[in-house]
C-alpha positions as CSV (number, residue, x, y, z in Angstrom):
1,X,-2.0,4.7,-10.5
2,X,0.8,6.2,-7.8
3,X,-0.9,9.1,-7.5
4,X,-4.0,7.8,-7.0
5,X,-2.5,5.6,-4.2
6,X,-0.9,8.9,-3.0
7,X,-4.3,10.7,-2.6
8,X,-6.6,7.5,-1.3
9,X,-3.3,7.6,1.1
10,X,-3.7,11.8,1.7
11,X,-7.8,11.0,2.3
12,X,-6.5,9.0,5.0
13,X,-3.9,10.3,6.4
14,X,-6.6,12.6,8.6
15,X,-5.4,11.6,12.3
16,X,-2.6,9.8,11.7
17,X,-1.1,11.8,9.7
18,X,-2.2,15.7,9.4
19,X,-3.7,16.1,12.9
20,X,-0.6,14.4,14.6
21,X,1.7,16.3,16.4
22,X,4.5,14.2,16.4
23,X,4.7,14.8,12.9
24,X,5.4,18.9,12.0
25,X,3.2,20.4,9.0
26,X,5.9,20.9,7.0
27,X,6.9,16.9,6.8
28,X,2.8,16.0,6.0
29,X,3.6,15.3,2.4
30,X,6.4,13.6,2.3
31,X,5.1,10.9,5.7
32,X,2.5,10.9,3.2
33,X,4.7,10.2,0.2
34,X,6.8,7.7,2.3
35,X,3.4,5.6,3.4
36,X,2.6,5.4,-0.4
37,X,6.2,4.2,-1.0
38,X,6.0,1.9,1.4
39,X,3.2,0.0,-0.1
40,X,4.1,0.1,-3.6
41,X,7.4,-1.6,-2.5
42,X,5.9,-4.3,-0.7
43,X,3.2,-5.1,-3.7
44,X,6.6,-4.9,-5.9
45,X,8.6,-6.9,-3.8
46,X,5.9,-9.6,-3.3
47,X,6.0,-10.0,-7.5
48,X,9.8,-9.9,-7.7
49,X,10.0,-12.7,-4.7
50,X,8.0,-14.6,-7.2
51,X,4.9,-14.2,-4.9
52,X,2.4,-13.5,-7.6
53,X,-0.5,-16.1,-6.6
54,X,-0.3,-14.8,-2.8
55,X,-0.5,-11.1,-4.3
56,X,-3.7,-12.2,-6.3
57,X,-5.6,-13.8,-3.6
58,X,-4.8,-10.7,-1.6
59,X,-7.0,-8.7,-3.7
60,X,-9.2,-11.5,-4.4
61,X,-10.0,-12.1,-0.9
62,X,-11.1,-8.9,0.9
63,X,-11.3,-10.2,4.4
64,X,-7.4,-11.0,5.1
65,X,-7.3,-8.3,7.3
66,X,-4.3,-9.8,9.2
67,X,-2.3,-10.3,6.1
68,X,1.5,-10.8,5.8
69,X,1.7,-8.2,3.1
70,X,-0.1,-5.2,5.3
71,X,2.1,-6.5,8.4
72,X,5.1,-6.0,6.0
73,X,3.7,-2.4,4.8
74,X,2.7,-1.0,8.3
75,X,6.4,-1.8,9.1
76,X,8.3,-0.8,6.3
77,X,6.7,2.3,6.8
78,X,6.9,2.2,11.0
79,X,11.0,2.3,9.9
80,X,10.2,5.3,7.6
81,X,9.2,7.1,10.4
82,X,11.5,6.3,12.6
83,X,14.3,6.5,10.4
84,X,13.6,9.6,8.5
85,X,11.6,11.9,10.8
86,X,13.0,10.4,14.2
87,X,9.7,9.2,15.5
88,X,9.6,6.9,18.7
89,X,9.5,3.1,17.5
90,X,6.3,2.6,19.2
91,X,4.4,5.6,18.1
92,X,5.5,5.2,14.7
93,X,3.8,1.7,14.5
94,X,1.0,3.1,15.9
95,X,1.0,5.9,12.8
96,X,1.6,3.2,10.6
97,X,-0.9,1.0,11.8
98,X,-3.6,4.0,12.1
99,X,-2.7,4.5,8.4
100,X,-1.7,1.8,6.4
101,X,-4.4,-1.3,6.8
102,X,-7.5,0.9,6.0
103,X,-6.1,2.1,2.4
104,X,-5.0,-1.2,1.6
105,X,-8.2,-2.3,2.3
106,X,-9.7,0.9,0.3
107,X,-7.0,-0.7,-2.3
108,X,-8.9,-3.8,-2.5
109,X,-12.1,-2.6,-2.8
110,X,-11.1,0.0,-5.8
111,X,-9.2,-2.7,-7.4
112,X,-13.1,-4.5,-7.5
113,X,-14.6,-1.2,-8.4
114,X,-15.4,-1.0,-12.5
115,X,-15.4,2.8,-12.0
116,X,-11.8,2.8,-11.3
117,X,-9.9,1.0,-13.7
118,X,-6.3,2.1,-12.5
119,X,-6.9,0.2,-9.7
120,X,-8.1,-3.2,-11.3
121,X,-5.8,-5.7,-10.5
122,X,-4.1,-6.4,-14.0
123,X,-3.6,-2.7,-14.0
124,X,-2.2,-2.3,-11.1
125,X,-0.1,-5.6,-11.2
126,X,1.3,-4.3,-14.8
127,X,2.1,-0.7,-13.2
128,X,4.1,-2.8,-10.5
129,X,5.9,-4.6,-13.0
130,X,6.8,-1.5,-14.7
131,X,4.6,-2.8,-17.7
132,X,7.5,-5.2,-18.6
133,X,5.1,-8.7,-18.1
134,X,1.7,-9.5,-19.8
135,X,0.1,-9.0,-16.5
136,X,-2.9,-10.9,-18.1
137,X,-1.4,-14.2,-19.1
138,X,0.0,-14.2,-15.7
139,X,-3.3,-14.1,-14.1
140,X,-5.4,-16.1,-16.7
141,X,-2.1,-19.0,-15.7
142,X,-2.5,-18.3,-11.5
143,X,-6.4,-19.0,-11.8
144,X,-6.9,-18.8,-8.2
């Protein structure tokens, strides 16, 4: 599942990422690397703050575009950049914000896929967890 996240992530990354020149060639992979870090913490952070229900109706509910959880991703990740590679606060959110809302949205819709079944929501929630909860008695419990 994380490296599935990493590539939707690299097949997004087009002018945010790879064409930018704030950011040199040889740092691509690992801005790339940090976005995907950067979600995966706050999906894991939002189950370890006990924030299951909100994380289901996330992915449930495909047009929250102006949701908490990618606000907190575009700026963990904004603080990656600026921390890491030195990138101007402002331009950074703009990378980050370029980058991080459409493959969450991409996440939602592979999570509804039945092709992709890394992405389904019990998977992914159980991956999250580091398979240490029955992801699926959680869920059937929430019932949102």
């Amino acid at each position: 599942m994380f490296e599935k996240l990493f590539l939707l992530v690299k097949n997004n990354a087009g002018t945010a990422v790879i064409s930018n020149p704030l950011i040199p060639e040889k740092y691509r992979e690992a801005v790339i690397n940090d976005a995907s870090s950067s979600i995966i913490e706050v999906l894991k952070g939002q189950m370890e703050s006990g924030k299951l229900k909100d994380l289901v109706k996330y992915f449930q509910f495909s047009g929250v575009y102006n949701n908490p959880l990618i606000s907190s991703a575009v700026k963990k990740f904004a603080n990656k950049l600026n921390n890491f590679y030195n990138i101007d606060s402002a331009e950074a959110m703009k990378i980050a914000d370029a980058l991080i809302p459409p493959v969450m949205q991409e996440m939602i819709k592979e999570s509804k896929s039945e092709q992709n079944k890394e992405f389904a929501l019990n998977s992914l929630l159980s991956k999250l967890s580091g398979n240490f909860i029955d992801v699926n008695v959680l869920l059937n419990q929430i019932a949102v």
